[in-house]
FISE-86720 format. One record per residue (C-alpha): residue number from 1; residue in one letter; z, y, x. Coordinates in Angstrom, 2 decimals, decimal comma. Layout:
<pts>
[NUM; A; [Z; Y; X]];
...
</pts>
This chain:
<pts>
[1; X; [41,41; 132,35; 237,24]];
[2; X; [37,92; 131,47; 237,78]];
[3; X; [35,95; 134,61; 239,23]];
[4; X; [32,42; 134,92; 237,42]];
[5; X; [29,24; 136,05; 239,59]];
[6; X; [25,25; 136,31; 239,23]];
[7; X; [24,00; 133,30; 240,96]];
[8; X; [20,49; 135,01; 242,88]];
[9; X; [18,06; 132,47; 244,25]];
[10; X; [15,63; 133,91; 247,01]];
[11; X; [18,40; 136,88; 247,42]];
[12; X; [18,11; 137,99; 250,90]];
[13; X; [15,04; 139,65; 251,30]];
[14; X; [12,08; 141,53; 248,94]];
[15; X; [12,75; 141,46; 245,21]];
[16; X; [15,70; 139,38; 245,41]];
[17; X; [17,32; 141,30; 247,42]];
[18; X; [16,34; 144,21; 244,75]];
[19; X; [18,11; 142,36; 242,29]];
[20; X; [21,09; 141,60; 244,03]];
[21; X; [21,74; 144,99; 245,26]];
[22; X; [20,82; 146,54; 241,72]];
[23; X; [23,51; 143,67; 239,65]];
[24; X; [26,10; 144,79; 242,48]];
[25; X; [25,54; 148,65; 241,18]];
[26; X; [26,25; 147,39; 238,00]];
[27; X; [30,01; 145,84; 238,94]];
[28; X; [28,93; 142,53; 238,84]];
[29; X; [29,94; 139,71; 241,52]];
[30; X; [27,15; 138,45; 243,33]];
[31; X; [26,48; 134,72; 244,44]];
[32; X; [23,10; 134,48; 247,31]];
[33; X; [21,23; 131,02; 247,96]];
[34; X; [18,38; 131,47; 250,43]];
[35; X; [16,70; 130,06; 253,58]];
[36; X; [19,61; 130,32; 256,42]];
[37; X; [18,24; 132,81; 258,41]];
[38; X; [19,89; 136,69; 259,85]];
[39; X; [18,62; 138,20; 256,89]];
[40; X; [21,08; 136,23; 254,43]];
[41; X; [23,94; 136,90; 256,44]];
[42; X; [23,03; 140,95; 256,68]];
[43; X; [22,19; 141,15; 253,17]];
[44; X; [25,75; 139,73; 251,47]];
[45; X; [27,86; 141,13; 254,05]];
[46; X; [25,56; 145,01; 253,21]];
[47; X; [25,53; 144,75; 249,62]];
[48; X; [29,56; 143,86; 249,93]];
[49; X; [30,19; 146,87; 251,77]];
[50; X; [28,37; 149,24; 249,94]];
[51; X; [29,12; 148,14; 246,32]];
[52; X; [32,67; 146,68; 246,87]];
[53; X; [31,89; 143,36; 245,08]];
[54; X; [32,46; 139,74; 246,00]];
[55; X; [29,72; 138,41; 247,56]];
[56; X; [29,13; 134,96; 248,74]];
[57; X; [25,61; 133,31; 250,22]];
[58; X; [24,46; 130,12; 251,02]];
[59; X; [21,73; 128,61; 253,33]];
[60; X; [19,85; 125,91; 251,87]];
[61; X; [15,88; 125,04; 251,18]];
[62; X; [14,92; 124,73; 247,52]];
[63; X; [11,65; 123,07; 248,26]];
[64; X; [13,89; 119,89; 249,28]];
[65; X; [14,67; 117,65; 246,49]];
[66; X; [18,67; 117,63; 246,66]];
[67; X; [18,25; 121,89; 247,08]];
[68; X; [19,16; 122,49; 243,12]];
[69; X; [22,21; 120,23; 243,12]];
[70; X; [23,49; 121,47; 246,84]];
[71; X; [23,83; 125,01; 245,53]];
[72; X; [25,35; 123,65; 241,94]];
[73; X; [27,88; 121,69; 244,49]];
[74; X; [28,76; 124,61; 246,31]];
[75; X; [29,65; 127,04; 243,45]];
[76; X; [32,15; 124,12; 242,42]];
[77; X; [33,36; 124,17; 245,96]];
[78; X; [33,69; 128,10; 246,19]];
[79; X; [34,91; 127,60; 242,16]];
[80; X; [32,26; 130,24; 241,81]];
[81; X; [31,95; 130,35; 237,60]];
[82; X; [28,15; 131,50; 236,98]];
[83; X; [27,71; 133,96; 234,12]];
[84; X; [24,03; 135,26; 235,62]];
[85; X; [21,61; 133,16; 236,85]];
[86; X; [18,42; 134,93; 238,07]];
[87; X; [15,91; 132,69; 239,60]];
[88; X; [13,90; 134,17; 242,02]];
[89; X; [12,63; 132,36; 244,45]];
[90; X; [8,89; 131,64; 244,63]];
[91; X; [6,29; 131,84; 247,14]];
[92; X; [3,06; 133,26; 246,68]];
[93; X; [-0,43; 133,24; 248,51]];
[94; X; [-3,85; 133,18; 248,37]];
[95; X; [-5,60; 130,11; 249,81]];
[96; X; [-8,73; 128,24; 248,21]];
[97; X; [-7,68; 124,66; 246,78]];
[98; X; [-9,75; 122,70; 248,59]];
[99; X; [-8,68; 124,67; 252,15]];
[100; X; [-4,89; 124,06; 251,45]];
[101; X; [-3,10; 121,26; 252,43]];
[102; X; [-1,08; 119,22; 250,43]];
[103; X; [2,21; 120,77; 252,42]];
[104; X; [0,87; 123,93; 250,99]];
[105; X; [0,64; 122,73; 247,18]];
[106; X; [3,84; 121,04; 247,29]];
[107; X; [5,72; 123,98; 249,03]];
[108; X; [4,52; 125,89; 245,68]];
[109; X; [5,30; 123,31; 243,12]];
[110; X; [8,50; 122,84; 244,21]];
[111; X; [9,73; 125,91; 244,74]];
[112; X; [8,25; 127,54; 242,20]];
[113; X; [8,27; 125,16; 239,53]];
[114; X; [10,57; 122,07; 240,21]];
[115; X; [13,40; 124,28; 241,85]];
[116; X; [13,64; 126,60; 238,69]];
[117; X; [13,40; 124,18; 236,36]];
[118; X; [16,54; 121,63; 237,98]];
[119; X; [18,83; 124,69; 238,85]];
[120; X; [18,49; 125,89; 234,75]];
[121; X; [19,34; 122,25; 234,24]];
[122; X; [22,22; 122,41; 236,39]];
[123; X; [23,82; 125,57; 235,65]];
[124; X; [23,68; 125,40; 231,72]];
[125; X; [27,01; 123,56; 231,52]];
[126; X; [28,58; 126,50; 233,95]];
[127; X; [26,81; 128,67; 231,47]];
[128; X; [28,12; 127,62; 228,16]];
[129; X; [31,44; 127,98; 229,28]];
[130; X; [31,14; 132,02; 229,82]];
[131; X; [30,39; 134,12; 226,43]];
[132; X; [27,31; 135,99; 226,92]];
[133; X; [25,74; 134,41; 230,27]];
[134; X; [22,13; 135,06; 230,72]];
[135; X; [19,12; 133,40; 232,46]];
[136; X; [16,48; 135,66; 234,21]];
[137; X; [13,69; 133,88; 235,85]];
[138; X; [10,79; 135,23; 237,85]];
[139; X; [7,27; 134,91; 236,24]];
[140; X; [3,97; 137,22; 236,90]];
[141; X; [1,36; 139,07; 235,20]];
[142; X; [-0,73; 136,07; 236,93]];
[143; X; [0,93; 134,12; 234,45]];
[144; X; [-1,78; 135,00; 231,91]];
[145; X; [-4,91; 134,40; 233,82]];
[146; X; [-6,78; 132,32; 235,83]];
[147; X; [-7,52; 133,07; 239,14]];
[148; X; [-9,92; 131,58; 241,61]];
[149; X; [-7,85; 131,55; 244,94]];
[150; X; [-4,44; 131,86; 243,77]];
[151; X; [-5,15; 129,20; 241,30]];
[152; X; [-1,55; 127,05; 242,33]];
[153; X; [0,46; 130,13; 242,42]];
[154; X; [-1,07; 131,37; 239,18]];
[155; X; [-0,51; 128,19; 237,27]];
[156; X; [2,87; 128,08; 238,49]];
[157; X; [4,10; 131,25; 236,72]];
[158; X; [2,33; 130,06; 233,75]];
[159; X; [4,63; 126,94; 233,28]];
[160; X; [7,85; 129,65; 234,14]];
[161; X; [6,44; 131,97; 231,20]];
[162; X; [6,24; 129,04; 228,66]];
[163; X; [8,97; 127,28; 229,84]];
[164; X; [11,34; 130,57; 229,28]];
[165; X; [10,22; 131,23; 226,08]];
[166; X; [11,06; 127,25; 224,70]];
[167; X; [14,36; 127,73; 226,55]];
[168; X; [15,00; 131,01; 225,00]];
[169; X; [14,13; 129,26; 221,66]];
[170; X; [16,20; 126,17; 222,41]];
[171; X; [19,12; 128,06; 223,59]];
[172; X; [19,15; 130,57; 220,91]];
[173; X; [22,31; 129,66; 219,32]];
[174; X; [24,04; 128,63; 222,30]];
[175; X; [25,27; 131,97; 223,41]];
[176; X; [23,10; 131,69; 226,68]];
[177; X; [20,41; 134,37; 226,42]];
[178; X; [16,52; 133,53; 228,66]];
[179; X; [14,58; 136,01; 230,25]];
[180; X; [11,33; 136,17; 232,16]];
[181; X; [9,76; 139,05; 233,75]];
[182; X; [6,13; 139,41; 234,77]];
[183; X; [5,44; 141,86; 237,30]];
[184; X; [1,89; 142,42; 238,71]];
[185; X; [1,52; 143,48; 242,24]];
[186; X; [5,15; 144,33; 243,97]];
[187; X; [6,00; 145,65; 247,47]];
[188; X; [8,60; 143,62; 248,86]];
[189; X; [7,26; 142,87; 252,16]];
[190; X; [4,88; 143,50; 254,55]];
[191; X; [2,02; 141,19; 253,39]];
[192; X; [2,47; 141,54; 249,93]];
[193; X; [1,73; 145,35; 250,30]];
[194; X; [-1,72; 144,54; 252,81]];
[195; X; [-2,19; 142,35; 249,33]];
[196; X; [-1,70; 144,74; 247,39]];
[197; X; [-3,86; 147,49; 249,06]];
[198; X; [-7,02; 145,28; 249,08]];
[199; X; [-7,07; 145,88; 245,46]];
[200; X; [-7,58; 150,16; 245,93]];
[201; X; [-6,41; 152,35; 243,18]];
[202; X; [-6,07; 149,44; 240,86]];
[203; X; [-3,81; 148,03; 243,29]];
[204; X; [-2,04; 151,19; 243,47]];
[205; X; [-1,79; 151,46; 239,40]];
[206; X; [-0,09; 148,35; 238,60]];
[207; X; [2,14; 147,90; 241,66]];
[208; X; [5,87; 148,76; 241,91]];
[209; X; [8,49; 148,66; 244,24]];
[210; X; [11,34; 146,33; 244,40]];
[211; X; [14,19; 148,90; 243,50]];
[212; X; [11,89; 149,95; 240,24]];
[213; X; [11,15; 146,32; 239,33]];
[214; X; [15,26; 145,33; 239,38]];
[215; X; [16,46; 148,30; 237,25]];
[216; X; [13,56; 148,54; 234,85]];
[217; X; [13,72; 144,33; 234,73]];
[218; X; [17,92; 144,48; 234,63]];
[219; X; [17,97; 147,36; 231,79]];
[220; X; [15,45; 145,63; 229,74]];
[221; X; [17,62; 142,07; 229,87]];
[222; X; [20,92; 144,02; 228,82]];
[223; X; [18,99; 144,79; 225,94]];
[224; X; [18,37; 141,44; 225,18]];
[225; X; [14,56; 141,45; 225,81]];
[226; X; [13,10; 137,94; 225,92]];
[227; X; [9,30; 138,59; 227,86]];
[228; X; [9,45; 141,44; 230,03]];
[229; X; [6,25; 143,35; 231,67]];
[230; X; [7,14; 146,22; 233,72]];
[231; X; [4,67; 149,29; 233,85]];
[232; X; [2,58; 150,90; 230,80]];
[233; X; [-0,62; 150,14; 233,22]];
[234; X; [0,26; 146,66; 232,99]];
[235; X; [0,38; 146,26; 229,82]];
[236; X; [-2,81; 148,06; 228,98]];
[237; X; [-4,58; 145,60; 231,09]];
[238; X; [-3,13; 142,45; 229,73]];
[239; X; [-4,35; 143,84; 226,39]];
[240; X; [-8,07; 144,90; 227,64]];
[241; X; [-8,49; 141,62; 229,14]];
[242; X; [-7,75; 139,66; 226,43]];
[243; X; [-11,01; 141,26; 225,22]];
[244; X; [-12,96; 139,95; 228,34]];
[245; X; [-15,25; 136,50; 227,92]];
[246; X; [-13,14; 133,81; 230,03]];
[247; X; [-16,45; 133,32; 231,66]];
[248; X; [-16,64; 136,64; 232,77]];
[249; X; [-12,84; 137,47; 233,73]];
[250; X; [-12,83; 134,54; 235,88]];
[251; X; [-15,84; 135,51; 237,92]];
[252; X; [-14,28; 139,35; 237,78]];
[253; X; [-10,89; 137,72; 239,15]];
[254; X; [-12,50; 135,26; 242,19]];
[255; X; [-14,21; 138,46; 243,21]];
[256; X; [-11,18; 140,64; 243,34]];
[257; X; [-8,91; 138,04; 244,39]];
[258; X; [-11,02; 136,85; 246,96]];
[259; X; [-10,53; 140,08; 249,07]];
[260; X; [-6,57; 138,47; 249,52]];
[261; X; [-7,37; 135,29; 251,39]];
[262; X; [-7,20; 137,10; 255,10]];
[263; X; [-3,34; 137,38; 253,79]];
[264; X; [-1,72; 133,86; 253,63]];
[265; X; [1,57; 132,64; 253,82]];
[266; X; [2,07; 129,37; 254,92]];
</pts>
């Protein structure tokens, strides 16, 4: 009999891992596809160990174009039946558009976007054949503004926020339920937190750590939530801005944002 797990792109290290380790809490079998690297191996073979669930990873790039369908090729190989699919991956940075080469862009667009977007593709047959699968993919409160800077990454999210919610229309009646959650600022490494503290006690306010962001995010998709935006704080703020001049909240994002360029990834 085919064994069901959560497929978890991106599920080695930061919120990923957060993810992983929080679905394996909750009983469920847990399926890793990262960049090969010590950290993938350490992660499956911890979370197995502690939780006493299957756990099975995979090495491969996303941001190459046959990435999607390797991982879809493996689960058949494994027969690994996907239930869960949680799409995490993404990179982030801060970088002005005209400074950032076109390695750069594309690194963003397709991890971020074209990535996403083929594994959904993929996986939907796998996912009509399991009664109440699910789709959870990673968006960000940047998804709702634009920002000078981080004007790729921001754009980005925006296309996974719309594109959720037309899947989650679409899909409706197909027993497959979509997800997106849109954290702001979240500690899951090293640089994101140096991010993060260039912003001060707003920084501080809307922030939250990875373990927070995968139980709040988890508990809120058991319940069947389509858009989810973790912290009151956040919240608040999409709502005041909203009553900002464009004009003005763009200038009042390049400023802030601006303090983040000293913190790229490549």
């Amino acid at each position: 009999m085919e064994k069901l797990f959560t497929l978890i792109t991106g599920g080695s290290m930061g919120i990923g891992k957060a993810l992983a380790t929080e679905c394996a809490k909750r009983g469920m079998n847990i399926a890793i596809a990262a960049l090969p690297g010590p950290e993938l191996e350490a992660t499956a073979a911890g979370i197995a160990e502690e939780y006493g669930v299957d756990v099975k990873h995979y090495a491969v790039d996303l941001t190459l174009p046959d990435g999607p369908e390797k991982v879809l090729d493996w689960c058949r190989e494994q027969n690994i039946g996907v239930d869960f699919l949680i799409n995490n991956a993404g990179i982030a940075g801060a970088k002005a558009f005209e400074d950032s080469s076109p390695a750069y862009l594309d690194t963003r667009i397709m991890l971020n976007i074209r990535a996403l977007v083929m594994l959904t593709r993929l996986f939907i047959p796998e996912l009509r054949k399991h009664k109440g699968s699910k789709i959870l993919n990673l968006g960000s409160i940047s998804a709702y503004y634009a920002l000078p800077y981080k004007s790729i990454y921001a754009a980005s999210k925006a296309f996974v926020v719309s594109f959720s919610k037309s899947l989650a229309f679409e899909l409706e009646n197909s027993g497959i339920q979509v997800s997106v959650v849109c954290p702001n600022g979240v500690k899951s490494n090293s640089t994101s937190s140096a991010r993060i503290n260039t912003h001060s006690f707003m920084g501080e306010l809307v922030s939250t750590e990875t373990d927070e962001l995968a139980r709040y995010t988890l508990d809120r998709v058991e319940k069947g939530k389509r858009v989810i935006i973790p912290l009151l704080a956040n919240r608040i703020l999409l709502f005041i801005t909203r009553l900002i001049p464009e004009g003005l909240l763009i200038r009042m994002s390049a400023k802030e944002f601006s303090k983040e360029l000293k913190y790229q990834e490549l």
